[in-house]
N, C-alpha and C positions, 0 to 999 in steps of 0.2 A: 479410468482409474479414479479413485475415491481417499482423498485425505483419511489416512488413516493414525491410530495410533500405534504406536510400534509400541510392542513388550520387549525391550532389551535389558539385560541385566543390572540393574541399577538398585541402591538403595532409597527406600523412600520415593515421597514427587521428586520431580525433575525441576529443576531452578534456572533460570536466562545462564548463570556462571556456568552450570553446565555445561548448557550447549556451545558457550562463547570456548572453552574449555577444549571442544573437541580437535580433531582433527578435520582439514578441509577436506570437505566429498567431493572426489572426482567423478562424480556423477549430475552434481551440483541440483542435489534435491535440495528441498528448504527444510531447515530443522526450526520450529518453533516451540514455544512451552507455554501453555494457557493453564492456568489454575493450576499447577504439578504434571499437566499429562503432556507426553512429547508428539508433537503433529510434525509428520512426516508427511512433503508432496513432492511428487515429481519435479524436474526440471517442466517449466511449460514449453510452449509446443510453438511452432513458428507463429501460429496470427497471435497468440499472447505475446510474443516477444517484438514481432513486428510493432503490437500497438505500445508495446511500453515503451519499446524506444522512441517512436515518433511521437507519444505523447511526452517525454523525458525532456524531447526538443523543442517542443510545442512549448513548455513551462518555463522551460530556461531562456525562451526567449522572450515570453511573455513580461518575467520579474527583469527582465535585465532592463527592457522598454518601458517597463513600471518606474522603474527604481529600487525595488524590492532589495531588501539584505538578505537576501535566502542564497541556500545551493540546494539545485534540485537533482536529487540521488536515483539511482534506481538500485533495488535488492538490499537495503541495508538495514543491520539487526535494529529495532526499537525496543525500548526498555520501559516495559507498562509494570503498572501493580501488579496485573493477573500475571508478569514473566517476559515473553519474548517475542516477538513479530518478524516477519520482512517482508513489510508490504512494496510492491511492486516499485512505485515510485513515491517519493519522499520530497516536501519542503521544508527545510530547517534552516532556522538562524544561521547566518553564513558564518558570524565567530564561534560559534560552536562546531560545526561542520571542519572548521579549518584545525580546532584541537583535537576532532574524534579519533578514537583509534577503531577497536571493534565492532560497538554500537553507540547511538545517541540516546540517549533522555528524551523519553514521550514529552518533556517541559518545552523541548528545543522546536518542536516539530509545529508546524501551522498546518498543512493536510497533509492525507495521505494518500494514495490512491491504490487501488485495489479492482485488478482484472478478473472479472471471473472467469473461470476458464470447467472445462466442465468435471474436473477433480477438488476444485475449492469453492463449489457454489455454497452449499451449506457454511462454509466458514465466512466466504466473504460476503453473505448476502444476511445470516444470522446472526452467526461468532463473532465476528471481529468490530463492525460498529458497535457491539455491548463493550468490548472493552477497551477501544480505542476514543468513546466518549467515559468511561471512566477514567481515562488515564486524561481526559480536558484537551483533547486533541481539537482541535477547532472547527477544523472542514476536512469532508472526508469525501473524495468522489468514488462512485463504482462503475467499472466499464463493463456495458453489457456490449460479450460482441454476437449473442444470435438472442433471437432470428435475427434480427437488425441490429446494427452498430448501436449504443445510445450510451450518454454519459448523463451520470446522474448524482447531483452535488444535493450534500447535505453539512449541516451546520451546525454547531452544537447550541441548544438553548436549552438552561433549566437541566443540563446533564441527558440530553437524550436528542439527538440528531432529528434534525427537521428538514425533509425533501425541499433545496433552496431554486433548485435550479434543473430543466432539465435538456439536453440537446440531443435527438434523435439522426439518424444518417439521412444526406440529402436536407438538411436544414440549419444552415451555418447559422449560429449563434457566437454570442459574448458571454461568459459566463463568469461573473464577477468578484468572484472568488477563491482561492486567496487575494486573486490581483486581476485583472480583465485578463482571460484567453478569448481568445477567436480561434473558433476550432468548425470543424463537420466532423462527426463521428465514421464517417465512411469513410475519411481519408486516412484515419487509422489502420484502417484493414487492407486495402488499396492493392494490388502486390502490381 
C-alpha cells in the first residue's frame, strides 16, 4: 500500500489543527498534513513496529546513560511550518514533553527517526527530511529495514541534512548522535 492522499470533504488545505481536531482512528492509521494535503498511511506492520519499539528502548536508554534531558516518544504529532508529522520515534526536551498535550513544537524536538516501511518510502526517504530540516530539526535517522537492516543518521548543516553516520546489520556501531547509541541494526528485526 502507498501513502496516499485522501480527498475527504474539507474546505480549502488541510492545517495540523485539523487533524489534531479529529477524532481518534480505530484503525490507527497516521493522519499527516504537508503543505495543505492530508497523508494518510496505514498502521505499519510487525517488523516496523518491532523496530520502532526496540529502537524506542535502544534511545531511552542510551539518553538516560548520557544524561540527556530528553523523552524518547514513539508516534507523536510534530508541528512543522509545512503542518503535521508522526514520525516514528521522537527526541524531545523532556520539560516540554512533560507539558505536551496533542503534539510538540518541531523547536522541542533534537531527532527524529523515520522507518521506512514500504507504503512511506517516498515520504520518508524524499518528503519529510525536506521539511523536518526546515522546521531545524537537528538529527534525523532513517531505518532501512530491507534488503538489509541499516540506520542511517544525518544532521542538519546550512539547512540541509548531511549523511553523519551510518550502521549496517551484523556491524555493531556507536552512533553519536543525538547522544552515543550502541546499536546493530539486525537486532532490530530480530524476532
Amino acid at each position: 500500500m502507498r501513502s496516499m492522499t485522501v480527498a475527504l470533504e474539507h474546505p480549502g488545505p488541510w492545517t495540523a489543527e485539523d487533524v489534531l481536531a479529529m477524532p481518534e482512528d480505530p484503525t490507527h492509521a497516521r493522519y499527516e498534513v504537508i503543505d495543505g494535503g492530508l497523508i494518510v498511511t496505514p498502521a505499519p506492520g510487525f517488523p516496523h513496529q518491532r523496530a520502532s519499539f526496540r529502537l524506542h528502548v535502544l534511545l531511552a536508554e542510551a539518553a538516560q546513560a548520557a544524561g540527556a534531558d530528553v523523552e524518547v516518544i514513539e508516534n507523536v504529532n510534530v508541528l512543522l511550518p509545512a503542518g503535521l508529522t508522526v514520525p516514528d520515534v521522537v527526541v524531545v526536551d523532556a520539560e516540554v514533553a512533560r507539558r505536551a498535550g496533542a503534539a510538540v513544537d518541531a523547536s522541542a524536538v533534537r531527532a527524529v527517526v523515520e522507518i521506512v516501511s514500504p507504503s512511506t518510502q517516498r515520504m520518508d526517504r524524499l518528503v519529510k527530511p525536506g521539511v523536518y530540516a526546515e522546521a531545524g530539526i537537528p538529527v534525523l535517522w532513517r531505518v532501512e529495514l530491507e534488503p538489509v537492516p541499516a540506520v542511517i543518521v544525518s544532521e542538519l548543516r546550512d539547512g540541509r541534512y548531511v549523511e553523519s553516520a551510518v550502521a549496517r546489520a551484523g556491524q555493531p556501531a556507536t552512533i553519536p548522535v543525538p547522544f552515543p547509541v550502541k546499536l546493530d541494526p539486525r537486532d532490530l528485526v530480530l524476532v
